[in-house]
N, C-alpha and C positions, 0 to 999 in steps of 0.2 A: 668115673670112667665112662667115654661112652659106648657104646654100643659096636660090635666090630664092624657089621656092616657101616656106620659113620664113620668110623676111622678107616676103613681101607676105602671107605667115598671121598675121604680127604686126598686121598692119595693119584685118584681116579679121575678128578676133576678139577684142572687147573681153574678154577672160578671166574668169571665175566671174563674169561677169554672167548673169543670167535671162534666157535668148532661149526666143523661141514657139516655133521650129521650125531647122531644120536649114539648112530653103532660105536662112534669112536670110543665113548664113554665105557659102551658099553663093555668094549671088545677088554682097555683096559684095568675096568670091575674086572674083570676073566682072570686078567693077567695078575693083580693085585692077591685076589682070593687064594691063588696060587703060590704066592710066593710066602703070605703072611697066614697060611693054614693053620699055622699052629700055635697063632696068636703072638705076641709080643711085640704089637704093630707102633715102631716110633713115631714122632711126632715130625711131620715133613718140614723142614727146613724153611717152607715158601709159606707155611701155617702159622696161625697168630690170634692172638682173642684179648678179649679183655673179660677179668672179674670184677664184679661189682657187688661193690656189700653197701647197699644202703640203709641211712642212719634214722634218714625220715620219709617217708613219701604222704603226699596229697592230693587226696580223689574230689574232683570240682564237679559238678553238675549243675546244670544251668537251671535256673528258674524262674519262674516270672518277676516283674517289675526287678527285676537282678535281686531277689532275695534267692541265692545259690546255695546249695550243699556243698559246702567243703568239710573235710574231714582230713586233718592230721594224722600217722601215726606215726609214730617214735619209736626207737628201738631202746628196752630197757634189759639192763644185764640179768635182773633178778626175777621181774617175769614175763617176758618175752617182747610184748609190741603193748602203748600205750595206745589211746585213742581215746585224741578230743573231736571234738566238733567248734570248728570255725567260722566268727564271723563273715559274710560276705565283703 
């Protein structure tokens, strides 16, 4: 769950829209804090995300004459994340 002040910011802040000024944000955080005091702040309807569960990831760093660090890890049920080191 996150944080109330980020959830009632959800609420506060229509995202990359054109707003005049700062106060507007602001004034609406006022109005938001107010109505959701007592917590049980829904999820706004215009809100939206993605989860991500990844299976592998791989960290590259570059190195001379292209002899590079890559490193694989993997994700293993039994204990926890593998990790090779991979050819460049």
């Amino acid at each position: 769950t996150r944080p109330f002040g980020s959830q009632i910011g959800a609420w506060s802040s229509p995202q990359s829209s054109i707003i005049s000024s700062r106060s507007i944000l602001e004034t609406k955080l006022d109005e938001m804090k107010r109505k959701f005091k007592k917590g049980g702040v829904p999820l706004p309807s215009f809100w939206g995300g993605f989860r991500i569960t990844p299976e592998t990831v791989e960290f590259w760093q570059g190195g001379q004459n292209r002899i590079h660090d890559r490193f694989l890890y993997s994700k293993s049920d039994d204990i926890g994340w593998n990790l090779n080191r991979l050819a460049p």
